[in-house]
TORMAR-243175 format. One record per residue (C-alpha): residue number from 1; residue in three letters; x negated, y, z negated. Coordinates in Angstrom, 2 decimals. Last residue first. Layout:
% residues N
- NUM;ala;X;Y;Z
...
//
This chain:
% residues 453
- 453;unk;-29.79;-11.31;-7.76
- 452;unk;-28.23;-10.11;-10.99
- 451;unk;-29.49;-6.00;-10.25
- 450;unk;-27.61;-6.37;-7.00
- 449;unk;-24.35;-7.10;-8.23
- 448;unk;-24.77;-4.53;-10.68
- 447;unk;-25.10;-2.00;-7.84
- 446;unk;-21.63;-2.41;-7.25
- 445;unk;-20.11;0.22;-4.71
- 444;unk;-16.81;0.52;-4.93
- 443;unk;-14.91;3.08;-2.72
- 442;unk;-14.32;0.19;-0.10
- 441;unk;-11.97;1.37;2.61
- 440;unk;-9.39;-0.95;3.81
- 439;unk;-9.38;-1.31;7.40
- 438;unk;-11.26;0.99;10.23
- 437;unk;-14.04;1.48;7.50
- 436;unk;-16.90;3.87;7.77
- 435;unk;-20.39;3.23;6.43
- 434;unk;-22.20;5.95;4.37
- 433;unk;-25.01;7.83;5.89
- 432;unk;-22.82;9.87;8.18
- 431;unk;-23.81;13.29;6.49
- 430;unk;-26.60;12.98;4.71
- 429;unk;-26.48;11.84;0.77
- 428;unk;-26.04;13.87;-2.29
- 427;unk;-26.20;11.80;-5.92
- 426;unk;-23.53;13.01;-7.88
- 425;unk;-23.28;12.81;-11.78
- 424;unk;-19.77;13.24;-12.43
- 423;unk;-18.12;15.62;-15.28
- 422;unk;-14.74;13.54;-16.39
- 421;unk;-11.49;14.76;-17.72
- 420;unk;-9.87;13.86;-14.36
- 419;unk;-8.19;17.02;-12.65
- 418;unk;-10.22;19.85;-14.60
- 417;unk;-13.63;17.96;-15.19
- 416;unk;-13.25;16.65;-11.09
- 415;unk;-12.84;20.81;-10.26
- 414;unk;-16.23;21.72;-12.74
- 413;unk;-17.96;19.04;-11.62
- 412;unk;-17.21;19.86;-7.81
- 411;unk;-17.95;23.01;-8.33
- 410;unk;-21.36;22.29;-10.23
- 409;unk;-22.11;19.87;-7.18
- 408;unk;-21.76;22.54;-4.76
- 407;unk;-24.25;24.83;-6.92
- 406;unk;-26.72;22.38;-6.50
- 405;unk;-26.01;21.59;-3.01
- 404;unk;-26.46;25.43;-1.48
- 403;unk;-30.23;24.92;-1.91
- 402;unk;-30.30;21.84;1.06
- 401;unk;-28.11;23.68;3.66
- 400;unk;-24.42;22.36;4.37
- 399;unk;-24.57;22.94;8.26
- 398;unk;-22.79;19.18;8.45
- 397;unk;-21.23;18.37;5.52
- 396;unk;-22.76;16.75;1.97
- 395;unk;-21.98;13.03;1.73
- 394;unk;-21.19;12.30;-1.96
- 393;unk;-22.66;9.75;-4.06
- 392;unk;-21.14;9.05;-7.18
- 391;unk;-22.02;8.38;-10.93
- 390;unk;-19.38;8.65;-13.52
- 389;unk;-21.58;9.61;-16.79
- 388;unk;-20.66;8.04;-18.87
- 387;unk;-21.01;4.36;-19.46
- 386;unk;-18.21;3.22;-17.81
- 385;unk;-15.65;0.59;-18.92
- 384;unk;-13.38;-1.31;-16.20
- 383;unk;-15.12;-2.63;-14.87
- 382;unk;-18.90;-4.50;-14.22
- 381;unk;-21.89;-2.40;-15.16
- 380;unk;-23.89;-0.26;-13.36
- 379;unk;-21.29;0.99;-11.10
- 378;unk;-21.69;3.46;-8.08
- 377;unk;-18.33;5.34;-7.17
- 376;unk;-18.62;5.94;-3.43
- 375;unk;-18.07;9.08;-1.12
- 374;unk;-16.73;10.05;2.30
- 373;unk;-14.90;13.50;2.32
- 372;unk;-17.44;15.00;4.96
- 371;unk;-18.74;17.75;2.07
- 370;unk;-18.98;21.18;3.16
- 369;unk;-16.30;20.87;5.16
- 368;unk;-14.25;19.64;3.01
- 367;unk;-14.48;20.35;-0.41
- 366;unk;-10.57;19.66;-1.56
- 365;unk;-11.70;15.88;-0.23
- 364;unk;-13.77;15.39;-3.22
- 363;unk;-10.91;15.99;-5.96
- 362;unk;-8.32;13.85;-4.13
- 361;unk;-10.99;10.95;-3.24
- 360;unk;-11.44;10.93;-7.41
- 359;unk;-8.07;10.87;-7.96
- 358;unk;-7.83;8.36;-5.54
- 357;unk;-10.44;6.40;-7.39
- 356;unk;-8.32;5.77;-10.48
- 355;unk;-9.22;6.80;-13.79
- 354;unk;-8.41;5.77;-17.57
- 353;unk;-9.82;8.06;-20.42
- 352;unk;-11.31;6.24;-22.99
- 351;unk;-15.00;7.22;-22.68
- 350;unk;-14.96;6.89;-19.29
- 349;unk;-12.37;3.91;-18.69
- 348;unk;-12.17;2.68;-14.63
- 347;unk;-9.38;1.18;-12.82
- 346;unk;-9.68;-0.39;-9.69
- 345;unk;-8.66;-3.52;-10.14
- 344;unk;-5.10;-2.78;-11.90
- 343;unk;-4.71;-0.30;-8.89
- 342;unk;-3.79;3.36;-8.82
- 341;unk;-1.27;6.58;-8.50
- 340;unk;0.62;4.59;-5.95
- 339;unk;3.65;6.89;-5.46
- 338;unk;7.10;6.71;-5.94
- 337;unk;10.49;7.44;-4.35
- 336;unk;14.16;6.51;-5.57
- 335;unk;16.72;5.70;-2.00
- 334;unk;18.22;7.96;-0.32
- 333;unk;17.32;10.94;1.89
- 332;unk;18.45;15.04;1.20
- 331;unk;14.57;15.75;2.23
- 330;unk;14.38;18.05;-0.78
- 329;unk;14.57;14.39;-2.63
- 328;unk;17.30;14.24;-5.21
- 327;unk;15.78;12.59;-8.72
- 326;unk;14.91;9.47;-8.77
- 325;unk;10.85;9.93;-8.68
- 324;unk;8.53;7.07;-9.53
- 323;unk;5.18;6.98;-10.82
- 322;unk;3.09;3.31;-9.83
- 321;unk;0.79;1.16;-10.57
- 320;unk;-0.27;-0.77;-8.09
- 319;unk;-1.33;-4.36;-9.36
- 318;unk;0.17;-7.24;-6.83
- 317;unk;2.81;-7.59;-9.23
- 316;unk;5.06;-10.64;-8.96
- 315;unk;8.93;-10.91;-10.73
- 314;unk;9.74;-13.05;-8.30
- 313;unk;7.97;-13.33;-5.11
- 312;unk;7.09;-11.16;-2.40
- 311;unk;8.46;-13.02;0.30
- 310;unk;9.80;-15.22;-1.59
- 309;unk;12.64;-17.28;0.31
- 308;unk;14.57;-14.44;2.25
- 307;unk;16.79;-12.06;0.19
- 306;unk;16.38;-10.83;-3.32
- 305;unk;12.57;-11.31;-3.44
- 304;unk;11.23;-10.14;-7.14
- 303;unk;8.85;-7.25;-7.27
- 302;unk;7.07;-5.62;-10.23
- 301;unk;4.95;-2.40;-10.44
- 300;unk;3.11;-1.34;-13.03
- 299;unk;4.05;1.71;-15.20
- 298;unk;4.39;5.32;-14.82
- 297;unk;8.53;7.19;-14.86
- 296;unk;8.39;10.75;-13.90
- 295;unk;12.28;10.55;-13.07
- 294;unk;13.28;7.50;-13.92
- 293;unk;12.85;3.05;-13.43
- 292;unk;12.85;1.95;-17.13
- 291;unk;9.71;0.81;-18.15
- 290;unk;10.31;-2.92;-19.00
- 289;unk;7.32;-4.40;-21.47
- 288;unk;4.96;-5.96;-19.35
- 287;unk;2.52;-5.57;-22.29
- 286;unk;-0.45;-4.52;-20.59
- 285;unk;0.90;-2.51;-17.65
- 284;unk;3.66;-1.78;-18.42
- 283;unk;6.73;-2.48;-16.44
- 282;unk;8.14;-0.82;-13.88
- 281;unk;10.75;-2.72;-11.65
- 280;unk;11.11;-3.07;-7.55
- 279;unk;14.00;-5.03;-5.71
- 278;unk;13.38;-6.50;-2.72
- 277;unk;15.98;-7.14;-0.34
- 276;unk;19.14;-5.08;-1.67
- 275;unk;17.36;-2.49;-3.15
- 274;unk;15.59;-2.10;0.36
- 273;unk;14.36;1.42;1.35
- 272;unk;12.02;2.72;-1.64
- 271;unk;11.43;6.22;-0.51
- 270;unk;7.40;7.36;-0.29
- 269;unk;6.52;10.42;-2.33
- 268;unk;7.80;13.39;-1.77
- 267;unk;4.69;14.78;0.27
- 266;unk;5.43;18.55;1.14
- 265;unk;7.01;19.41;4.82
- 264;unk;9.33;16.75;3.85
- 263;unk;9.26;13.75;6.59
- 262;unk;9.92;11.30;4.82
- 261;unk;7.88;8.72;3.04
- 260;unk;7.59;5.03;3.77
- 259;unk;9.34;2.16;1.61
- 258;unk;9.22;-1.61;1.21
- 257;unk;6.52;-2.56;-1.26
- 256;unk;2.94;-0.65;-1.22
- 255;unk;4.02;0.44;1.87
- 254;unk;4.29;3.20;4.29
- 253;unk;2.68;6.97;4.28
- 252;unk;3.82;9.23;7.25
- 251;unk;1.49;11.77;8.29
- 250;unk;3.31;13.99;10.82
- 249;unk;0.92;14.89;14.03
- 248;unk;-1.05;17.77;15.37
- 247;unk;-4.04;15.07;14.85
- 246;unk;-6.94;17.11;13.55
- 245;unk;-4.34;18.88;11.12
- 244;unk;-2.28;16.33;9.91
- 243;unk;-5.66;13.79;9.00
- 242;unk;-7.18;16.59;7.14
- 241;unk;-3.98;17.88;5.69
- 240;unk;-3.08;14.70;4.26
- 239;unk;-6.04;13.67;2.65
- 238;unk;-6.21;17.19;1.05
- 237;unk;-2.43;16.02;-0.68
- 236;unk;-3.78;12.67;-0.91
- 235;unk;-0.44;10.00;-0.37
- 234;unk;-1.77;9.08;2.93
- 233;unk;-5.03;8.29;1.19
- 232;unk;-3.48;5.46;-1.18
- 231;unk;-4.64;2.25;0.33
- 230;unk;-2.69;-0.60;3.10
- 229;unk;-0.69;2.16;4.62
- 228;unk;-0.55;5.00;7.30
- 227;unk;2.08;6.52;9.85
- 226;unk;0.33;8.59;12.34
- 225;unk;3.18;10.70;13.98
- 224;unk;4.11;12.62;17.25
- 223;unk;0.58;11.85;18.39
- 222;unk;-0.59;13.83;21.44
- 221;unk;-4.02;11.73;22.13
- 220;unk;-5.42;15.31;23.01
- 219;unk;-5.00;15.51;18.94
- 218;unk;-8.19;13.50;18.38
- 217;unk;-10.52;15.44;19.75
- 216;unk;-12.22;15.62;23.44
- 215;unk;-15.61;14.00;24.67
- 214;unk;-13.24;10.48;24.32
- 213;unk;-15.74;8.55;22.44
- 212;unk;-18.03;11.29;21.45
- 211;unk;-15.92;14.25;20.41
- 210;unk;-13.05;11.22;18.90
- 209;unk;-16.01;9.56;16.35
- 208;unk;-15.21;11.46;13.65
- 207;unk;-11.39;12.05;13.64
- 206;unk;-11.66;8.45;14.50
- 205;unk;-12.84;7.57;11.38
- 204;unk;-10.14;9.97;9.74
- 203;unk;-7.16;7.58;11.05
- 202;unk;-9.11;4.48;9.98
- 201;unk;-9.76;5.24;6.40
- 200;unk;-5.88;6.51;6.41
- 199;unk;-5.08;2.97;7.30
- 198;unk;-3.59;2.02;10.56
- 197;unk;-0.18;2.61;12.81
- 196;unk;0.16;4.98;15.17
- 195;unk;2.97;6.79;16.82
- 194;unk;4.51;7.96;20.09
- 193;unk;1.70;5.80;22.29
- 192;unk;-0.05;7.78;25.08
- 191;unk;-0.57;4.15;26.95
- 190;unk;-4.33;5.38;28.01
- 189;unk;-5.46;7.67;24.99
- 188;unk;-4.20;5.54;22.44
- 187;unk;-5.91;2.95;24.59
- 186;unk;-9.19;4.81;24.50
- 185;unk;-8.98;5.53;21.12
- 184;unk;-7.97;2.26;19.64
- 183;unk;-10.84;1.09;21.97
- 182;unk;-13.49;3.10;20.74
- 181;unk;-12.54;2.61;17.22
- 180;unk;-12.87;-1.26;17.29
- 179;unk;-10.87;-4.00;18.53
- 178;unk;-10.75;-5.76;14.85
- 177;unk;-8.51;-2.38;14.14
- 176;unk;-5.72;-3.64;15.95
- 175;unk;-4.90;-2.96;19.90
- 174;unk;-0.89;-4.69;19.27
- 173;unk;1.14;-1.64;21.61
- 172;unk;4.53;-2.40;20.17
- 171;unk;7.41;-1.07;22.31
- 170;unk;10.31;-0.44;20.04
- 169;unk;13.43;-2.43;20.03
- 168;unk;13.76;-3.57;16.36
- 167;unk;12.60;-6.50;17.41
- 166;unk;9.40;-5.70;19.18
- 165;unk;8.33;-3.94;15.83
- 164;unk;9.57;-6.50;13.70
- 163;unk;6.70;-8.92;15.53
- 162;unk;4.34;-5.99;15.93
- 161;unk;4.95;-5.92;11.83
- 160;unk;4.17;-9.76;11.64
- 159;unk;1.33;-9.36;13.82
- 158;unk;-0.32;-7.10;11.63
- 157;unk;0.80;-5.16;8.25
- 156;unk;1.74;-8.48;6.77
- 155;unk;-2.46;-8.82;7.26
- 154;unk;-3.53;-12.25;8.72
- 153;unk;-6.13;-11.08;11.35
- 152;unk;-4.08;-8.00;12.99
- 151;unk;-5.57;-5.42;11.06
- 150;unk;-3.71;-2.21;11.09
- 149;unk;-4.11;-0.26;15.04
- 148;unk;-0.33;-0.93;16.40
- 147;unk;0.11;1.54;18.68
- 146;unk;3.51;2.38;18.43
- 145;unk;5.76;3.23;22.17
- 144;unk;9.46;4.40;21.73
- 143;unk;12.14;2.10;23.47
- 142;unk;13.78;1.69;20.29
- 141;unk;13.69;5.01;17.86
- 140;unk;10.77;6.08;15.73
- 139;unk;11.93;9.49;14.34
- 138;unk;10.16;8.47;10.66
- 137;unk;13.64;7.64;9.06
- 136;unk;14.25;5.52;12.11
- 135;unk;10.70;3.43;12.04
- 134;unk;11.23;3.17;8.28
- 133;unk;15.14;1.27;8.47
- 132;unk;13.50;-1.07;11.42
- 131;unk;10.23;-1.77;9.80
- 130;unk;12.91;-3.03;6.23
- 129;unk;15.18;-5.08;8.54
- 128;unk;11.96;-6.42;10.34
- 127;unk;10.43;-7.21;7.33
- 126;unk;13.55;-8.97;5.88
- 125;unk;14.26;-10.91;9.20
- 124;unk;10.52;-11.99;8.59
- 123;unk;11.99;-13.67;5.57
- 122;unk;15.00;-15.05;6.36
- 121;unk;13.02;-16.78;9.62
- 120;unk;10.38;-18.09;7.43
- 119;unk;7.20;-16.24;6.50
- 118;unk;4.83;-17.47;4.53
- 117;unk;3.12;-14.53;3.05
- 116;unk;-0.09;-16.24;1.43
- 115;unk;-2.35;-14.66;-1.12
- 114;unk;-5.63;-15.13;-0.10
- 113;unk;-8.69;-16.61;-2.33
- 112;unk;-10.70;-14.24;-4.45
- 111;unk;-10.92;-11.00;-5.15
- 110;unk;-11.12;-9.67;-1.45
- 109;unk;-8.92;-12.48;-0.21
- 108;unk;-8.31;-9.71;2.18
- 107;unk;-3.82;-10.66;1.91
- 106;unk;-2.15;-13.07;3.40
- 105;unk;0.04;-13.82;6.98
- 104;unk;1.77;-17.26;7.93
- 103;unk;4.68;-17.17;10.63
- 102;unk;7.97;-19.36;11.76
- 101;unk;7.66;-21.67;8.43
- 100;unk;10.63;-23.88;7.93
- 99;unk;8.86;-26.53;6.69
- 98;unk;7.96;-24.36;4.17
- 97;unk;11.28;-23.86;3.26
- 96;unk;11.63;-27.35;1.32
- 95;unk;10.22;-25.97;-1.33
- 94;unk;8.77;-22.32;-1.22
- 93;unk;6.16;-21.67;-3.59
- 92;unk;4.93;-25.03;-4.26
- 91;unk;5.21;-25.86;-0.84
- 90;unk;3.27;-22.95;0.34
- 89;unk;0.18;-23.89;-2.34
- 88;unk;0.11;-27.45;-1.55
- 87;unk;-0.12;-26.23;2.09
- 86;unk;-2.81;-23.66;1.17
- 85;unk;-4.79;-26.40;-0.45
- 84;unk;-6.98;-23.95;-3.10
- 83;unk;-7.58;-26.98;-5.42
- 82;unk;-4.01;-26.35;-5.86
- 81;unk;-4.56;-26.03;-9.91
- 80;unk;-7.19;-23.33;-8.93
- 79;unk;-4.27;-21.38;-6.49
- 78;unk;-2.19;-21.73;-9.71
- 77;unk;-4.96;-19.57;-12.05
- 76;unk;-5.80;-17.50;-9.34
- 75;unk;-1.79;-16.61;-9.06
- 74;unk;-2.05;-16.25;-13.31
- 73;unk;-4.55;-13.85;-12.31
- 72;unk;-2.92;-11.68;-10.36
- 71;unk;-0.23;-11.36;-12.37
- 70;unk;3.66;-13.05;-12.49
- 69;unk;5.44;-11.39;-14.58
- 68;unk;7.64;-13.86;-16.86
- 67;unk;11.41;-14.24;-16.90
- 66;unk;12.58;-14.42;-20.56
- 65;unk;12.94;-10.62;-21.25
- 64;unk;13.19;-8.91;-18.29
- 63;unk;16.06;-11.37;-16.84
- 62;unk;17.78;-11.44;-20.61
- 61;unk;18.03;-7.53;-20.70
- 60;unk;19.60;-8.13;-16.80
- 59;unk;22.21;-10.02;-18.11
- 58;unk;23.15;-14.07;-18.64
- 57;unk;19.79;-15.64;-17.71
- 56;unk;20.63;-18.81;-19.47
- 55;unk;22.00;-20.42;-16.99
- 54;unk;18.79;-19.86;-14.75
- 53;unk;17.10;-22.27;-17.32
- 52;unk;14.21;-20.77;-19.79
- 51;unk;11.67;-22.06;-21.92
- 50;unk;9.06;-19.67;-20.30
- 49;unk;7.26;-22.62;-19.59
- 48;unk;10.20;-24.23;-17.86
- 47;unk;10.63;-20.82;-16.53
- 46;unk;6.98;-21.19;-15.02
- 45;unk;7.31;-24.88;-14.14
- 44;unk;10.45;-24.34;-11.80
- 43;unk;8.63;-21.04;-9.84
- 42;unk;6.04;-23.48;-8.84
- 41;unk;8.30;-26.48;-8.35
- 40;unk;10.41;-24.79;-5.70
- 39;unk;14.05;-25.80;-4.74
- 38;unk;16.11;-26.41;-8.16
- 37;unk;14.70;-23.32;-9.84
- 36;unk;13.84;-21.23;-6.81
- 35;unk;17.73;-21.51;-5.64
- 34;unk;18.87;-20.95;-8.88
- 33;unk;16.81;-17.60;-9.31
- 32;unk;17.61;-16.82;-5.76
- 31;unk;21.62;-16.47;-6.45
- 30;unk;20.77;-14.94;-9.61
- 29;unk;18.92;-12.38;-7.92
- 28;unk;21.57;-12.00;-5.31
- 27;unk;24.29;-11.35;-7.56
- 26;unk;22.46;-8.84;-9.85
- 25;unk;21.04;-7.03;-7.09
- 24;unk;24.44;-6.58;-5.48
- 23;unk;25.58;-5.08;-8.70
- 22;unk;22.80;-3.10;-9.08
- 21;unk;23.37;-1.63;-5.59
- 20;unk;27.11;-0.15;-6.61
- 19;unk;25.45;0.88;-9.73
- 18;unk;23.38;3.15;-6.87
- 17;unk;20.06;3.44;-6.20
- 16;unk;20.71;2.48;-2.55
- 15;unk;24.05;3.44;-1.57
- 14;unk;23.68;5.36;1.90
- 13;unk;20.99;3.14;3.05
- 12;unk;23.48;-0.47;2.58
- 11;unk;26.34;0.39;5.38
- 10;unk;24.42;2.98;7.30
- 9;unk;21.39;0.84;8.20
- 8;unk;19.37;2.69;11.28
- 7;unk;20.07;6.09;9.12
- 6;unk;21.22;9.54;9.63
- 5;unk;22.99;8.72;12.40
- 4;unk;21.55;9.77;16.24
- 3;unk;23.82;13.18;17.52
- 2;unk;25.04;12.45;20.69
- 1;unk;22.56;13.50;23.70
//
């Protein structure tokens, strides 16, 4: 067999991060700045706000200075104004193109109403250009089988990505996590599938449940590679090893924007594949002041759609912040990496010090097997600020003993004070007591809900 090519898009891979790119950026983003401007009346009233005109955008110092980040909360904010009428919504963001519409996906809605990805042919050509240029860095070639276990109902990670998927010339095997672990096993089992698709949660759920559903574990499934996204886990050193080890399979981590992560021995970070379809600042996180993109770089992270309508908008967070990498990858692949070191809202002050829940998951999972890795952060009060101290409950293992948890917990003090700055109070629960998640896990668990009712 002839030697396959380094990557599925020679022409642009080979030069992202490059001046070469920035000047392609440049072009395009004016390009879509104009377009949004004259097209979209969302996107017109903020630079109108702003007091800004697409002529007056002249270099990039001028683009991070006059054009506004969109948060979170200024979405809410429009999706109010809307009366939350999706198609007022659409047509604000996209003009005329949302009469072009060819698919519809959103987010949970977990914070409040959905954020749309309305997809029009430009745009789901960018997600399959961006699957296509992952699925080949991960050894994913056409006419190899992925079972497709993300959520199908709505997610970008669902039937749009079985969509890209089929396109790119793979064999997409749609089960999704609505079927159920039992039946992502069994058919993972059945079709023998080269990869998988679904969140970390998912992938160590059926760790767990693989003895009794199939009466064998999870590697007799004979994964090449589990590629995970939609929370940080994949990017968990001890996540990884759990998951790599009980599967005999390559972790890959995808997402968070448009990269995955190679396939280093050691986790690199994921590679951001598509400068010239998305391009990703830093800015910070309060201020929005521009964090230039280097090595060791933290700030939040900003998109603005280069290609497409607005797929991910322009100049939008969706609140992961981020630490970036441009140095050379050991993996000798292009493109600058980064990791999701947290979300905007899921971060948590003790007594000044911010912290992120995969820290926390990073510090618990070193314990397995005496603890089963499953845990939640119990909050009195809303976020961010904690009264100190950080209260959790932890499952202990199985064959974990009753007088051995005392002296567990002061390790696990002792390893959280080292990584985090923060001595827990832990509340030990049985194993299984806690309820698994086959989509996003929910490390929250907000007992001041419960005290208002």
């Amino acid at each position: 067999m002839a030697e396959r090519r380094r990557y599925w898009n020679m022409e642009v891979e080979q030069i992202l991060n490059t001046p070469e790119m920035r000047d392609l950026q440049w072009s395009r983003m004016k390009n879509k700045m104009e377009a949004l401007y004259e097209g979209a009346s969302f996107w017109r009233s903020r630079m109108e706000k702003a007091g800004v005109t697409p002529e007056q955008v002249r270099t990039w110092d001028d683009f991070t200075d006059r054009i506004p980040v969109l948060t979170k909360e200024e979405f809410r904010e429009y999706v109010d104004e809307c009366e939350s009428d999706m198609t007022r919504i659409i047509e604000g963001w996209m003009g005329e193109e949302a009469n072009r519409l060819v698919c519809i996906a959103a987010t949970s809605g977990t914070t409040g109403t959905p954020t749309p990805y309305s997809l029009n042919k430009g745009d789901l050509d960018i997600w399959t250009e961006f699957t296509s240029r992952a699925l080949w860095r991960i050894g994913i070639y056409p006419g190899d089988r992925v079972l497709q276990a993300f959520g199908l109902s709505m997610f970008l990670a669902g039937v749009p990505m079985c969509m890209s998927i089929a396109d790119y010339g793979a064999c997409s095997i749609p089960v999704g996590a609505e079927a159920g672990t039992e039946r992502v096993l069994s058919y993972a089992k059945l079709f023998r599938p080269k990869a998988m698709m679904c969140t970390p949660s998912l992938a160590e759920y059926m760790i767990e449940r693989a003895p009794t559903s199939l009466g064998e574990g999870v590697d007799a499934l004979t994964l090449e590679a589990v590629i995970c996204g939609g929370e940080p886990g994949a990017g968990i050193p001890e996540v990884r090893r759990k998951i790599e080890e009980a599967y005999g399979a390559k972790l890959f981590d995808l997402g968070a924007g448009l990269g995955c992560s190679c396939d280093y021995p050691e986790y690199q970070g994921m590679h951001w594949l598509a400068d010239d379809l998305v391009m990703m600042e830093l800015v910070d996180q309060e201020s929005h002041e521009p964090i230039p993109i280097e090595d060791g770089a933290v700030g939040l992270a900003v998109f603005t759609t280069l290609a497409g309508t607005a797929l991910l908008g322009f100049r939008q967070t969706i609140g992961d912040i981020m630490e970036v990498h441009t140095s050379p990858c050991s993996c000798g692949g292009s493109g600058f990496r980064y990791r999701v070191i947290g979300r905007t809202d899921d971060m948590l002050k003790v007594k000044g010090v911010m912290i992120y829940p995969p820290a926390i998951e990073g510090v618990v999972n070193k314990f397995v097997p005496r603890v089963t890795g499953e845990f939640r952060i119990v909050l009195d009060e809303p976020p961010p600020r904690v009264v100190p101290p950080l209260k959790l409950k932890i499952e202990f293992g199985e064959g974990v003993e009753p007088g051995e948890l005392e002296s567990l917990a002061e390790e696990i003090c002792e390893e959280m004070h080292r990584a985090v700055k923060i001595r827990p109070q832990i509340t030990w629960l049985k194993p299984k007591t806690l309820e698994r998640f086959t989509k996003k896990k929910k490390l929250m668990e907000k007992a001041y809900e419960k005290k208002s009712r």
